[in-house]
C-alpha positions as CSV (number, residue, x, y, z in Angstrom):
1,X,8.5,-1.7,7.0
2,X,7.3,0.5,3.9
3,X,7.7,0.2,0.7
4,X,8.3,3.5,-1.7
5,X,7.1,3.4,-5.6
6,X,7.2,6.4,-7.0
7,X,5.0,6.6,-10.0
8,X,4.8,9.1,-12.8
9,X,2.0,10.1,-14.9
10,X,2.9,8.1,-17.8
11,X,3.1,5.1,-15.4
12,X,-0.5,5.6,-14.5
13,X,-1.7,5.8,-18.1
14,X,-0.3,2.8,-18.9
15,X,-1.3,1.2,-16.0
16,X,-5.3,2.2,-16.5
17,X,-4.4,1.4,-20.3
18,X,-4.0,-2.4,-19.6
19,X,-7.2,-1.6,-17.1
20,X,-8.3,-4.8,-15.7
21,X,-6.4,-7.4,-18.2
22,X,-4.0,-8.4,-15.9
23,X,-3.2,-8.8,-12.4
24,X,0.0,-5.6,-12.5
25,X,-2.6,-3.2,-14.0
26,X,-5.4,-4.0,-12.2
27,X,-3.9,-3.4,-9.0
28,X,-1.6,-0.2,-9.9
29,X,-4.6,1.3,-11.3
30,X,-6.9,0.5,-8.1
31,X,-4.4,1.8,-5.3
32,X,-1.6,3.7,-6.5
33,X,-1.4,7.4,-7.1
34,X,1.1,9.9,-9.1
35,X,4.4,10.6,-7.2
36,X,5.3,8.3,-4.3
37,X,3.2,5.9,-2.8
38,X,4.0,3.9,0.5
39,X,3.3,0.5,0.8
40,X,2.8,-1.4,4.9
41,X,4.1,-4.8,4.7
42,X,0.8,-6.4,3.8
43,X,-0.1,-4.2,0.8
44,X,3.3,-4.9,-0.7
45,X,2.6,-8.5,-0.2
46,X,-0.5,-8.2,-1.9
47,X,0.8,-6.3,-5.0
48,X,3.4,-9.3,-5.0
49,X,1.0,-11.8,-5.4
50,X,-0.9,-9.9,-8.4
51,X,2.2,-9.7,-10.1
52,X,3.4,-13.1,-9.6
53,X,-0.2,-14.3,-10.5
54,X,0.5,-12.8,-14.0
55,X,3.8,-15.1,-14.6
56,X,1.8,-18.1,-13.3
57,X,2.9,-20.9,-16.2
58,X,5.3,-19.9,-17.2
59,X,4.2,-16.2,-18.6
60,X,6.3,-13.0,-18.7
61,X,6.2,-10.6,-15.7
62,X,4.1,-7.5,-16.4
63,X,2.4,-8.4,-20.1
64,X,1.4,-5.4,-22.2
65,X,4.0,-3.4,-20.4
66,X,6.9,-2.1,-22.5
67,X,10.4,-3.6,-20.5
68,X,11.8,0.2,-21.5
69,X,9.4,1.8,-19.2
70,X,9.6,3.6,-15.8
71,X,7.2,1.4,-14.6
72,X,8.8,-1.8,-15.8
73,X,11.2,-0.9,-14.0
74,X,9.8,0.2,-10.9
75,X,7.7,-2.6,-10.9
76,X,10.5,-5.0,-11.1
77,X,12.8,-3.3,-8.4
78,X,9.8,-3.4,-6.0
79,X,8.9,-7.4,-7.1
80,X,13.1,-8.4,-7.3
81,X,15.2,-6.3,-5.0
82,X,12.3,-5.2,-2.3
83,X,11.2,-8.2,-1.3
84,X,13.5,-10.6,-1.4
């Protein structure tokens, strides 16, 4: 099974914004590109576990990233809907 995000340019600057602060960013920035990128099984996995490793404690899902953005919500329809 793939998985489809499709990114914009403004969700990558945000993403290399936060840089390597967190877990989300990190991995955006490392392996996604502009327009849609498709995601086996075991990289959407992995992106699951770098987000949840951000929320660890207790801690909001994606910090630093504004919950009006594209990539909120992307991010959160791939982490909520996708792989459940």
């Amino acid at each position: 099974m793939a998985y489809l995000l499709k990114l914009t340019s403004d969700d990558m600057k945000a993403a290399n914004f936060v840089g390597h602060r967190y877990g989300w960013s990190d991995w955006v920035s490392a392996n996604l590109t502009v327009g849609d990128n498709f995601l086996c099984e075991a990289e959407a996995w992995d992106l699951a576990e770098y987000l949840e490793s951000d929320a660890e404690g207790g801690h909001s899902y994606f910090p630093m990233l504004s919950s009006e953005s594209n990539l909120y919500r992307v991010l959160s329809q791939f982490l909520f809907e996708e792989l459940v």
